[in-house]
N, C-alpha and C positions, 0 to 999 in steps of 0.2 A: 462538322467543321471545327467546332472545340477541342474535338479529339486526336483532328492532323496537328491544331495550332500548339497543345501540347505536349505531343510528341516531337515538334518538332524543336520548342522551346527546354525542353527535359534533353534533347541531345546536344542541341548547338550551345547551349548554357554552363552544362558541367562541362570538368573535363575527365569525364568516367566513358572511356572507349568502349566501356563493356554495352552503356546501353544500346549501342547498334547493333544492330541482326548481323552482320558481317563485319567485326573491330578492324579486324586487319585489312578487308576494302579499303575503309575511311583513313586508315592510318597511311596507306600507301597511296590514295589518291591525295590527301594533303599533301604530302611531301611534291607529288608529280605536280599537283596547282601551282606550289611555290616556284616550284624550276620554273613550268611555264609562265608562270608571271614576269618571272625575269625575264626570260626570253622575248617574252612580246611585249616589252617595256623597252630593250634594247634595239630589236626590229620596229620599233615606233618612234623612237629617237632618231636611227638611220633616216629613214625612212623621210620625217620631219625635214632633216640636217639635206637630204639631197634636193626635195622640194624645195629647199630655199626659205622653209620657216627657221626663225630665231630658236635655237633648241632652249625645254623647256631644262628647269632643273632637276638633272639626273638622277640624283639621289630621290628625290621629291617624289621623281615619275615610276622610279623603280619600287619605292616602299608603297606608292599606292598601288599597282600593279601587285607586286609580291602579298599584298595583304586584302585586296580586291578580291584576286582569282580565287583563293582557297575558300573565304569567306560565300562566296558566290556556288562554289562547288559543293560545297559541305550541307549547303541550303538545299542545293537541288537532289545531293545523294539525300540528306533524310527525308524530303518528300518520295525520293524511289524507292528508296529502303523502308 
């Protein structure tokens, strides 16, 4: 258990792409998290806007979202990888 937590803490902490098994997976699924972050911050705003909830704020919703998904994704690639 000590040895996932720091493996995983030694990747997600620097920012040295080399220590993953696969740098340029991780480098191109960041990039793809962030699109999608936006994306399904914008599709959640619609979405909101046509149920007839008050929209939240945009900017707000999209930085957490953009800064969510990659964080979330990078977590789950270094326990795969």
């Amino acid at each position: 258990m000590t040895d996932t937590l720091g493996k995983l803490e030694f990747r997600l902490l620097t920012s040295n792409w080399q220590s993953w098994n696969h740098p340029l997976r991780a480098k191109l699924l960041f990039l793809a998290l962030i699109v999608g972050g936006g994306v399904a911050s914008i599709l959640l705003q619609i979405e909101l806007e046509h149920l007839g909830y008050s929209a939240l704020p945009g900017e707000l919703t999209t930085a957490v979202f953009c800064l969510g998904f990659p964080s979330f994704g990078l977590v789950v690639l270094a326990l795969v990888d």
